[in-house]
C-alpha positions in Angstrom: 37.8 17.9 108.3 41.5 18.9 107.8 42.2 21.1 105.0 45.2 19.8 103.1 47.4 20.5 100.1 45.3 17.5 98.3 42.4 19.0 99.4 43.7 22.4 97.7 45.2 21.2 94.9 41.3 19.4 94.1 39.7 22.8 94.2 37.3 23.8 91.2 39.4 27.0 90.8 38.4 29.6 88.6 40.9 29.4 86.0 42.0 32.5 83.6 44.0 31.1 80.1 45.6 33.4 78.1 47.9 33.8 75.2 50.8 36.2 75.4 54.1 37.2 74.0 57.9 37.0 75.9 60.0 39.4 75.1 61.6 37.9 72.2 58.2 38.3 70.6 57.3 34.6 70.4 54.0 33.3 71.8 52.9 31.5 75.1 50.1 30.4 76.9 49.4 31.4 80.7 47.2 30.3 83.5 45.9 32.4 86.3 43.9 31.4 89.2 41.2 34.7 89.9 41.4 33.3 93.9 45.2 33.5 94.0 45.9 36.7 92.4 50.1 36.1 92.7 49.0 32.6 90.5 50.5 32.7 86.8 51.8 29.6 85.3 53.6 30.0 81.7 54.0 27.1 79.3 54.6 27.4 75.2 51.1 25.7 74.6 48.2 25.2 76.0 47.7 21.8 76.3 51.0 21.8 78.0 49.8 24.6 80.7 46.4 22.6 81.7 48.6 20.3 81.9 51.2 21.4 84.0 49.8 23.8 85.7 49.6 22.1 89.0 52.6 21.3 89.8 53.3 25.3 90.4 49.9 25.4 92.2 51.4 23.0 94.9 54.5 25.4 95.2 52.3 28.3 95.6 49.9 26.6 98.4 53.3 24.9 100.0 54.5 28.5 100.7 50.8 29.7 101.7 50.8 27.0 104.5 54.3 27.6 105.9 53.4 31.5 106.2 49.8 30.7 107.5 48.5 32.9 104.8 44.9 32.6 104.2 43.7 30.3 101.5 40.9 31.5 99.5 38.3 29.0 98.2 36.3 29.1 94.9 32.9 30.8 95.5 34.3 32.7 98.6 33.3 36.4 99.3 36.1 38.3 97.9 34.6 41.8 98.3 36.2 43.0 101.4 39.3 41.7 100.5 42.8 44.2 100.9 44.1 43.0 97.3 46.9 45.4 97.6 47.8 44.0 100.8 48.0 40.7 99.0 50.2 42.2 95.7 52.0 44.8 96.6 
């Protein structure tokens, strides 16, 4: 079976919400993605960041395909992996 972006983008990731402040002090709500530790999407709610959220997720996996970087599913074995490597 090829592994696509659709197949990617329908992953069960293991999302990570959040509520944090910008700079000007004013709230906003984040999403992370623990399997793609470079993943953060901001939006000013959080309805609108479940929302939206995806559409920054195809960006990020676009860019992971042209560079052949490895793509990490939910569930995989993350022990032995070089996360400074990965986030420098």
């Amino acid at each position: 079976m090829e592994k696509d972006l659709d197949y990617y983008l329908n992953l069960n990731w293991t999302l990570i919400e959040g509520e944090d402040l910008d700079f000007e002090g004013k709230p906003y709500h984040y999403i992370m993605i623990e399997e793609i530790p470079s993943f953060c999407y901001c939006a000013k709610t959080p309805e609108s960041a479940r929302k939206n959220y995806k559409s920054q997720l195809k960006l990020t996996l676009q860019v992971m395909f042209e560079n052949n970087d490895e793509i990490p599913k939910p569930g995989d074995d993350r022990e032995d992996t070089d996360w400074e490597s990965l986030c420098p």
